[in-house]
Wavefront OBJ file of the C-alpha trace (Angstrom):
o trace
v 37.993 25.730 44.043
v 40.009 23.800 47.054
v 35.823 23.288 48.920
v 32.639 23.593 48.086
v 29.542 23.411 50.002
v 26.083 23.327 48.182
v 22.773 23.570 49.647
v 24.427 21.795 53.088
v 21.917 20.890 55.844
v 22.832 19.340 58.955
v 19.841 18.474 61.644
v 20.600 16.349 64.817
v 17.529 14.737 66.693
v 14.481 13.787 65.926
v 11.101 14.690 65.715
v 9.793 17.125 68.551
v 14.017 17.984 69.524
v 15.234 18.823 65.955
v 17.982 21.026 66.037
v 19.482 22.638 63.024
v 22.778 23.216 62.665
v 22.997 24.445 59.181
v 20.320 25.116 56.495
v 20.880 25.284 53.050
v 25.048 26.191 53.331
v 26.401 27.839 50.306
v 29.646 28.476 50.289
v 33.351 28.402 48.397
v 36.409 28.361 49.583
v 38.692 29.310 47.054
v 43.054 27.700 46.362
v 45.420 29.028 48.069
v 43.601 31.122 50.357
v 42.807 31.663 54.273
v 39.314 32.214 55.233
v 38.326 32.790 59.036
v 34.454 31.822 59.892
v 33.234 34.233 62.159
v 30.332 33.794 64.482
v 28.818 33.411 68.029
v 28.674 29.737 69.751
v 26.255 27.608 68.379
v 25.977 29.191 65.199
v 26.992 25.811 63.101
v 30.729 27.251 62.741
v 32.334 23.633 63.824
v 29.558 22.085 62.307
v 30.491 23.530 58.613
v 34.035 22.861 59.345
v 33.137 19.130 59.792
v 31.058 18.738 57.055
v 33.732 20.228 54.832
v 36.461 18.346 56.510
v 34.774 14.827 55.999
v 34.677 14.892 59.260
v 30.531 14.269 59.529
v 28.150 13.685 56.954
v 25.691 16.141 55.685
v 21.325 15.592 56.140
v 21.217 17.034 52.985
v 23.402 18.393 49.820
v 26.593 18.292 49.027
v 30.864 18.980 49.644
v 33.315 18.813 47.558
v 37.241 18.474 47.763
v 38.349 19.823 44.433
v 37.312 17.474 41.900
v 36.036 14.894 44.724
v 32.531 14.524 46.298
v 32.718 13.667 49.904
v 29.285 13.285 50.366
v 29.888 9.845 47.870
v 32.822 8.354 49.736
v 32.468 5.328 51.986
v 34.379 5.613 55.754
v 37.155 4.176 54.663
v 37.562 6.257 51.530
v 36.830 9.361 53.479
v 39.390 7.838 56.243
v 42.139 7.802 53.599
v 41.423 11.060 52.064
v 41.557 13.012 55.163
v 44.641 11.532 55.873
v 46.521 12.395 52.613
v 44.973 15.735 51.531
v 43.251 17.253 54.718
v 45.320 18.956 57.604
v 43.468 19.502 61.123
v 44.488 21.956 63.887
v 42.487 21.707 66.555
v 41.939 23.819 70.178
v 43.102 21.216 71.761
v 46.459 20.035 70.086
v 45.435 16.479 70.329
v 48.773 15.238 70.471
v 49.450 12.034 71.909
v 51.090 12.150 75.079
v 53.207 8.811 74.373
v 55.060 10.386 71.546
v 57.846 12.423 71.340
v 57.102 15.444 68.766
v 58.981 13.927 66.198
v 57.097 10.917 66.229
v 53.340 13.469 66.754
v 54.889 15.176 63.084
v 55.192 12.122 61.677
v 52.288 10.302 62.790
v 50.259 10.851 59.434
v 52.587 9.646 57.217
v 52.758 6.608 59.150
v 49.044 5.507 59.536
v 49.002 6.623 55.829
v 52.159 4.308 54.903
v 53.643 7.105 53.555
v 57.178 8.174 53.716
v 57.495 11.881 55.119
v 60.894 13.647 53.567
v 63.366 14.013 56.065
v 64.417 17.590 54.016
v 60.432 18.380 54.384
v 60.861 17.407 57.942
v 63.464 19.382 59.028
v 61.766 22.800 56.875
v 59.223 22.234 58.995
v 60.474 21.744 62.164
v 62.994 25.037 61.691
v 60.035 27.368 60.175
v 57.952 25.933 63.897
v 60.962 27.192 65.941
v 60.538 23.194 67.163
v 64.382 22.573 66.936
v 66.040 21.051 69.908
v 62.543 20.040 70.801
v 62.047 17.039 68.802
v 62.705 14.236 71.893
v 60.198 16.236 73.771
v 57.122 15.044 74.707
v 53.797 17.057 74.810
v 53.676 17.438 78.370
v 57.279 19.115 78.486
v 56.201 22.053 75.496
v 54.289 24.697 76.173
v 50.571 25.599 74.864
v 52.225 27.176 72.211
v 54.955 24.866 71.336
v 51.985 21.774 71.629
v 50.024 24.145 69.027
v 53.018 24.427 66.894
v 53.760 20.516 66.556
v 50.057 20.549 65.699
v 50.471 22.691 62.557
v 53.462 20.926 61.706
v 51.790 17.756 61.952
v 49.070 19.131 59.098
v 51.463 20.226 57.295
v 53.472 17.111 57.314
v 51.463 15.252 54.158
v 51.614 18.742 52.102
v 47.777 18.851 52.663
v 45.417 20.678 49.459
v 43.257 22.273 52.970
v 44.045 22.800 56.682
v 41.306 23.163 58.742
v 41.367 24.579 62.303
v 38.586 25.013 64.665
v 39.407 27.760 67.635
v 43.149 27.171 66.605
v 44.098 29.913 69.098
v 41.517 29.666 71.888
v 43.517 28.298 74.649
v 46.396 30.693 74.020
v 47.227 34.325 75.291
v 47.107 36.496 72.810
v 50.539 37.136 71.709
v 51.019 32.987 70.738
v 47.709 33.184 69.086
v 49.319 35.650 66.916
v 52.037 33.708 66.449
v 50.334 30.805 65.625
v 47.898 32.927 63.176
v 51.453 33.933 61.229
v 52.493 30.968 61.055
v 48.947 29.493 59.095
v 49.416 32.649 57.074
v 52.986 31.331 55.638
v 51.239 27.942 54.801
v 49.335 29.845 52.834
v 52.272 31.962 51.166
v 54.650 29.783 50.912
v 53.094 26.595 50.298
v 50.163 27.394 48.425
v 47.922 25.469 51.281
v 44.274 26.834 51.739
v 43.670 27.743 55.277
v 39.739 27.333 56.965
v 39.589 28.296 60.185
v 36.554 28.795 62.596
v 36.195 30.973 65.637
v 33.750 33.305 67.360
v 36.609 35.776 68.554
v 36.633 38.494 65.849
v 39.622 39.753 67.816
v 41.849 36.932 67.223
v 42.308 36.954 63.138
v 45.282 39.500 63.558
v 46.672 38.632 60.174
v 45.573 39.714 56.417
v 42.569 36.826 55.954
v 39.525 36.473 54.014
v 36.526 36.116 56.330
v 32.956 35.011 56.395
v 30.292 36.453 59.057
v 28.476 33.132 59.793
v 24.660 34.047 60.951
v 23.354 31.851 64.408
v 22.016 28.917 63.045
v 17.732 27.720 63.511
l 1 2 3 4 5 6 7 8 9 10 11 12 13 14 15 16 17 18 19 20 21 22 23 24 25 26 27 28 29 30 31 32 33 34 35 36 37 38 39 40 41 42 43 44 45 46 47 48 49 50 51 52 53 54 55 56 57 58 59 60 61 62 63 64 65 66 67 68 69 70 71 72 73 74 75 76 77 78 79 80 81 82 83 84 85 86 87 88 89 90 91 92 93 94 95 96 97 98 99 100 101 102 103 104 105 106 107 108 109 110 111 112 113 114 115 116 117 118 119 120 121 122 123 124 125 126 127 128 129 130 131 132 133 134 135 136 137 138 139 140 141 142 143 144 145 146 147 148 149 150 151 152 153 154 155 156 157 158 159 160 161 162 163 164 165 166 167 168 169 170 171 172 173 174 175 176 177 178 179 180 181 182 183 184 185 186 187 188 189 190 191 192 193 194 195 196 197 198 199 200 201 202 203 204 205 206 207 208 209 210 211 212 213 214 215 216 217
């Protein structure tokens, strides 16, 4: 099993202004697979993804990473592990403008201190359709291009799990369909397990798994 959730809660507030996001989250996501999370806004869709990403810390119960239990990691444990066996695609790229996109694909290796394969880099940047783009910066690519680096970038440190949250949200729908394709060949060509959230049951446009996820409270 690439994740596991077991008996996950996650409550923000306190007392009289207790909301919760997830009760009692039971779930597996299984190697070498790619799950879409489907449900409304505010139905604790990011909120799973974070818990399972290391990204926040469950109230309650537990998530695992493989063999690993997140919920027993200190920050800087879960800091290192995210950056050496998680992948993140976000909405929002989060690129950093200062960088050219070599340097944005790259980045993880190098606040890991790892070295990333110049034959791994170049697979990646020809299977993103990124080449002759690489002195770019973010703010001369285009939504889709910016979204492409992004998936590079996760892909970069060969990642066991990528998680995206609303991967394809700010794109029209043929990227988004693009984008979804290439996820999919992560997932058939490297083995990676794909998680990815989103509350537009139109968008998943390519053969997935998927999990209804009920509004949360």
């Amino acid at each position: 099993m690439a994740v596991a959730l077991r008996n996950v809660h996650k409550t923000y507030g306190r007392n009289g202004t207790l909301v919760h996001a997830l009760r009692g989250a039971d779930i597996d996501f299984r190697a070498g697979t790619f799950t879409a999370v489907m449900g409304p806004s505010g139905s604790g869709k990011s909120t799973l993804l974070q818990c399972a990403a290391g990204l926040d810390r469950p109230t309650e119960g537990a998530v695992w990473l493989g063999g690993t239990d997140l919920t027993g990691l200190s920050e800087t444990e879960l800091t290192r592990l995210r950056r050496t066996r998680i992948g993140f695609v976000f909405q929002a790229f989060n690129l950093v403008s200062a960088l050219t996109v070599r340097e944005n694909i790259r980045l993880p290796s190098r606040l890991a201190h790892t070295r990333l394969d110049r034959r791994w880099l170049a697979e990646l940047v020809t299977r993103m359709g990124l080449d002759g783009r690489l002195r770019h910066r973010p703010a001369q690519l285009s939504g889709g291009e910016q979204q492409r680096v992004a998936i590079a970038r996760a892909l970069s440190v060969r990642p066991e799990v990528i998680f995206c949250d609303e991967p394809t949200g700010a794109l029209d729908t043929r990227t988004a369909a693009q984008v979804l394709t290439l996820l999919r060949q992560a997932v058939d060509q490297d083995g990676r397990t794909v998680v990815m959230v989103t509350h537009d049951p139109s968008r998943p446009r390519t053969p997935i798994g998927s999990c209804s996820w009920p509004t949360a409270g």
